[in-house]
C-alpha positions in Angstrom: 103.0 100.7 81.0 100.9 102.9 83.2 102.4 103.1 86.7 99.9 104.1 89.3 101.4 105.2 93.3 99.8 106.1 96.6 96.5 104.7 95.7 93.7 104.8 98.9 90.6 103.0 98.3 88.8 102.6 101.6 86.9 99.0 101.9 86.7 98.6 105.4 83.8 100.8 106.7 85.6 103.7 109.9 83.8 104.1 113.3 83.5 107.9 111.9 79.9 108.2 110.4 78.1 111.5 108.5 75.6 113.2 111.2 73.2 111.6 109.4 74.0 108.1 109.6 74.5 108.9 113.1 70.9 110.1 113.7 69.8 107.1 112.8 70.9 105.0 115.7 71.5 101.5 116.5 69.5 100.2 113.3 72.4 101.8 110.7 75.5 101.3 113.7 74.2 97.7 114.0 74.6 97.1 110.4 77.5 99.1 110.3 79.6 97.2 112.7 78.6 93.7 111.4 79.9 94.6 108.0 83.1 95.0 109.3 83.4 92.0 111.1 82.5 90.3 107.9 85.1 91.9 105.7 87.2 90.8 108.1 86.2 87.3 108.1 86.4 87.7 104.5 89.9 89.0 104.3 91.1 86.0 106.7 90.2 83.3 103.7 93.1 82.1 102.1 91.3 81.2 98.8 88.3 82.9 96.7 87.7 81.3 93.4 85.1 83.4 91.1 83.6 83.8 88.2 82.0 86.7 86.5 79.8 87.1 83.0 78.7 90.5 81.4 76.1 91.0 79.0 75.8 95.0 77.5 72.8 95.1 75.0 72.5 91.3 74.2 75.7 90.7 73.7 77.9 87.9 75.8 81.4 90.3 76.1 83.1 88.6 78.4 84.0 85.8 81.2 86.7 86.2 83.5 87.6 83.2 86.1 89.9 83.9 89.0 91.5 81.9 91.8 92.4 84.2 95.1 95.2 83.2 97.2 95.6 85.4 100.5 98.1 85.2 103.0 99.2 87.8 105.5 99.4 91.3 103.9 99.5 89.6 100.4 97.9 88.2 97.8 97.8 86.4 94.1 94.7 86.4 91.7 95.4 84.4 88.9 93.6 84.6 85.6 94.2 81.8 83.3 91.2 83.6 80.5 93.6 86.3 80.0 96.5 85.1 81.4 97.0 88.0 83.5 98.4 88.1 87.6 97.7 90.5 90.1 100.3 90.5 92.8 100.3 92.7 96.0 103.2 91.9 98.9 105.7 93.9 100.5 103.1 97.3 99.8 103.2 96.9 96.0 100.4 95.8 93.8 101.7 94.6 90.3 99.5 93.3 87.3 101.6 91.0 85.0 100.5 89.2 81.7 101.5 86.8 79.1 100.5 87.1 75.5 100.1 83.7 75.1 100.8 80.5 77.2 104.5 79.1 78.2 105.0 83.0 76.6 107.3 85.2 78.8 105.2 87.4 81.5 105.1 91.7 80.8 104.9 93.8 83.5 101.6 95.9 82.9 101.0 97.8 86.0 102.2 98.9 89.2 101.7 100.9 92.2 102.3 101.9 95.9 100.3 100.6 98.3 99.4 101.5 101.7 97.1 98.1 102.2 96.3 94.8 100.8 93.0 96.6 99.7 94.4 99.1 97.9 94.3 98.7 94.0 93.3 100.8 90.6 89.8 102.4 90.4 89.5 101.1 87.4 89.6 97.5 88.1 86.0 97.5 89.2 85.4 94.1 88.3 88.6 93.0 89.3 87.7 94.5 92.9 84.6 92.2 92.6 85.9 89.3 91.9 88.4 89.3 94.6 86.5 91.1 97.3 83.0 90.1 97.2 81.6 91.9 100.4 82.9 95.1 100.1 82.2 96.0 96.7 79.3 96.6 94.3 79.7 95.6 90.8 79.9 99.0 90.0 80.1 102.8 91.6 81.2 102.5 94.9 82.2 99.9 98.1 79.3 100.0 101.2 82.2 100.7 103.1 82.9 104.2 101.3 79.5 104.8 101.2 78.8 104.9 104.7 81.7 107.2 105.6 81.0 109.5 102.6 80.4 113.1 104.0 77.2 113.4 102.1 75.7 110.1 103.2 72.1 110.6 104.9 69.5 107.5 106.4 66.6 108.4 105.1 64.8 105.9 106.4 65.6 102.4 108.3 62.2 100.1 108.1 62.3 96.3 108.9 59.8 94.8 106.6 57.5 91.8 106.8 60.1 89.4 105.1 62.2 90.5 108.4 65.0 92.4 106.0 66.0 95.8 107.2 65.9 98.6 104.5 67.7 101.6 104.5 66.8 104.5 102.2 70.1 106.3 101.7 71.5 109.4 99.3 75.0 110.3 99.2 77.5 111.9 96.6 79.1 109.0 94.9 82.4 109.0 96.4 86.0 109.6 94.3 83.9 112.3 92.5 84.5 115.3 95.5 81.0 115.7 95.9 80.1 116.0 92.3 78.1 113.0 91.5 75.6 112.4 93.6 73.9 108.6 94.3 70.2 107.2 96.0 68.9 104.1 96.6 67.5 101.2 98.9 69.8 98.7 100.6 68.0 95.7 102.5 70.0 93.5 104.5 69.5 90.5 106.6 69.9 90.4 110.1 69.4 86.7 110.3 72.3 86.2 107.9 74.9 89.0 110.1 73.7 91.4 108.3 75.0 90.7 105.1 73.4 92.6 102.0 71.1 90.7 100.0 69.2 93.4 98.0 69.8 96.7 96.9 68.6 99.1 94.4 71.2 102.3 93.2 70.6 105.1 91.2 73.3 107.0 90.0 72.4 110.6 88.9 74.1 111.5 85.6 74.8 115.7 84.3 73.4 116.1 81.1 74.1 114.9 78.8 75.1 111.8 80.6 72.0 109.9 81.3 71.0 108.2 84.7 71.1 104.6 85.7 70.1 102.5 87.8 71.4 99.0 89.8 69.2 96.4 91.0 71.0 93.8 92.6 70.2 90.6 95.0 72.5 88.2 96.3 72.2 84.5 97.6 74.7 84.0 100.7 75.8 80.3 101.9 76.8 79.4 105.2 80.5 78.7 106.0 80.5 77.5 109.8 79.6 80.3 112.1 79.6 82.8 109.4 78.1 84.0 105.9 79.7 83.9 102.6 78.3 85.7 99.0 77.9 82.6 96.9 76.6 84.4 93.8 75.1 88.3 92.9 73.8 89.1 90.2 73.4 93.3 88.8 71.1 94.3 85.9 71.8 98.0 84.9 69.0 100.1 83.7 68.6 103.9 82.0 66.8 105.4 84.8 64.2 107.4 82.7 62.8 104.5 80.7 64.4 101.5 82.7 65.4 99.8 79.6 68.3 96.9 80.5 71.6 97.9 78.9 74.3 95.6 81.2 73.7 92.5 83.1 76.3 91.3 85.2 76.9 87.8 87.2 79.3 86.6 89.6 79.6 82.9 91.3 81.6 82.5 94.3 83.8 79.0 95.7 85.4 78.9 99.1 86.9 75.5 99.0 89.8 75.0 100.6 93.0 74.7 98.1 96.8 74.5 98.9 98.7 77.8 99.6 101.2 78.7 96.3 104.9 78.9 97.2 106.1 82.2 98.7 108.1 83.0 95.7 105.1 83.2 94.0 104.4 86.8 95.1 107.4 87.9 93.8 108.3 89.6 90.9 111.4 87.9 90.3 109.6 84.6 89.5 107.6 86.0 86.4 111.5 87.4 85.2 110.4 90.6 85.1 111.4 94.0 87.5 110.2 97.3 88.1 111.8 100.3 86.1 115.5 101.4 87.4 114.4 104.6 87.0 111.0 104.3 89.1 111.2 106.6 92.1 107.3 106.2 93.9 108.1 108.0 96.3 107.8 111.2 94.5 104.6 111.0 92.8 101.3 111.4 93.4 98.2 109.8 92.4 95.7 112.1 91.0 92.3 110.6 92.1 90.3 113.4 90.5 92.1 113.9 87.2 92.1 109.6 86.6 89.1 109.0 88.3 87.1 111.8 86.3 88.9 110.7 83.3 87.2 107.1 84.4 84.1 108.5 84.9 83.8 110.4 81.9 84.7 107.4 79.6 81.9 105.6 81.6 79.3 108.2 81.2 80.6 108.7 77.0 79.6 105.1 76.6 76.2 105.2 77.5 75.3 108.4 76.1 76.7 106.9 72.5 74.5 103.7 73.8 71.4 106.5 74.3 71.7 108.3 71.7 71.6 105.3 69.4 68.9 104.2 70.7 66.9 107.5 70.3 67.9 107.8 66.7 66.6 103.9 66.1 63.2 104.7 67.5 62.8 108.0 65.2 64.1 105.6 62.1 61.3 103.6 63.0 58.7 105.8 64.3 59.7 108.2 60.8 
C-alpha cells in the first residue's frame, strides 16, 4: 500500500493570472470567471454517474462505470467494474477495493487532504470521471492552466460559428516548467462559456515523441445552467498524426438518493489506517512522483513509436 500526504492539485481557476493572460482583457477574464462559476455549480451536484472507454492502438482496454455521491466536503465514487471506492471526508481521501464480490474490502491508498479536490496525479481518469469540467482527459485541468506562470493568450478570435478561440502556450504544469504545452481552446459563450473544443499539443524531449489531443464536447442543459453530457479525446503522434488512444466519457445527472453517512467512513468497509501512520510528517514529492508519472507515460509511447518505425522498415525492407 502506497500512502500518498499533502497532495495540492488546483481545479478551481485563482483570480491571479500570468501577465499574459492578463493582457488579453475581458475576452480571457470573461471566460475565466465563468469557469469558475461552473465548477462550482458542478461541485454543488450531489450525484455524477459516468462512464469512460479507452481504445490504445485498436484495442478495447478498458470500461470503467462510476456513481458520484457528493455532500458537503465529501464524497463516494463507487466502482462496481473493479470493485474499487474512493472515499474523501474529514480531509482524507482513501481508495478501498475488494478482490471479488461479498469479498472483504483492502485498503489500497490513502492521503492528506487539504480539499475535496484534492487526490493522486495519477488517477487522471479517475479525476475525469468524477469532475468533468475541470479536467482534460489527460495533461492538465483548465484551471491550472490558466494560473500556470508560463501561460500566454496568443490570440482570442470569436469565429463565425460565434465560438471564442483562444490560442494559448504554457509549460505543462506539475513538471516546474520543464514540459512545455500549445494549443487552441474554443468555448461557447452561448453555453456560459463552457469548453466545447480544444486541440493540445504536448511537446515531448527526445526521445519521447510529441502528441497531440483533439477533443469536442456535447453539453446539455440542466435548468439555468450547462452540464458535460459526453467528450470524447483522440490522441495523435504529433509528427505524423497517426491515432494511438481514443478515449470516451458519457455523463448522467439524475437525481438518486444520498448514501448513509456511515458510508464515508472507513469503519464500514472494516478496514483502518496504519497505527503507525504519522501524515503529518511527510511530504509529498510532486516532482520525484509526478516525473516518475511522466516518465512511465512518455516510455510507453516511445516503445509504441519505436515499434511502429521498426514495422514499416520490416515492410518497406
Amino acid at each position: 500500500m502506497i500512502i500518498y500526504n499533502k497532495l495540492y492539485l488546483i481545479i478551481v481557476i485563482l483570480p491571479v493570472l500570468s501577465s499574459g493572460a492578463r493582457a488579453q482583457g475581458s475576452g480571457v477574464d470573461a471566460i475565466i470567471e465563468q469557469h469558475r462559476k461552473n465548477c462550482e455549480y458542478e461541485s454543488s451536484l450531489t450525484h455524477i454517474s459516468a462512464t469512460s472507454s479507452m481504445v490504445i492502438n485498436g484495442k478495447n482496454l478498458q470500461v470503467k462505470k462510476c456513481d458520484t455521491f457528493r455532500g458537503p466536503g465529501r464524497f463516494l465514487v463507487v466502482n462496481n467494474i473493479d470493485l474499487m471506492k474512493a472515499i474523501y471526508n474529514n480531509g482524507m481521501y482513501s481508495v478501498v477495493k475488494q478482490e471479488k464480490e461479498a469479498s472483504s474490502y483492502v485498503l489500497m491508498s490513502m492521503s492528506k487532504s487539504v480539499s475535496v479536490e484534492d487526490f493522486s496525479e495519477a488517477e487522471l481518469v479517475r479525476r475525469k470521471l468524477i469532475f468533468p469540467i475541470s479536467q482534460f482527459s489527460t495533461g492538465a485541468s483548465l484551471g491550472q492552466i490558466f494560473t500556470s506562470d508560463g501561460f500566454k493568450a496568443q490570440q482570442v478570435v470569436t469565429g463565425d460559428n460565434g465560438l471564442v478561440t483562444v490560442d494559448f502556450e504554457s509549460s505543462l504544469p506539475g513538471t516546474g516548467g520543464q514540459r512545455a504545452i500549445n494549443g487552441r481552446l474554443a468555448f461557447n459563450p452561448k453555453q456560459q462559456y463552457h469548453l466545447v473544443q480544444y486541440e493540445i499539443n504536448y511537446i515531448g524531449k527526445s526521445p519521447a515523441p510529441s502528441t497531440t489531443d483533439k477533443g469536442t464536447r456535447t453539453l446539455l442543459q440542466r435548468g439555468d445552467n450547462y452540464v458535460v453530457s459526453q467528450e470524447k479525446v483522440d490522441s495523435f503522434f504529433t509528427k505524423d498524426q497517426k491515432l494511438f488512444q481514443s478515449m470516451n466519457f458519457e455523463y448522467g445527472y439524475e437525481t438518486k438518493p444520498p448514501v448513509a453517512d456511515e458510508q464515508y467512513e472507513l469503519s464500514f468497509y472494516g478496514v483502518t489506517p496504519p497505527a503507525d501512520t504519522v501524515y503529518e510528517d511527510r511530504k509529498f514529492n510532486w516532482q520525484l512522483w509526478g516525473g516518475l508519472g511522466a516518465a512511465l507515460i512518455m516510455a510507453s509511447l516511445v516503445l509504441v513509436y519505436i515499434a511502429r518505425g521498426r514495422k514499416r522498415s520490416n515492410l518497406e525492407g
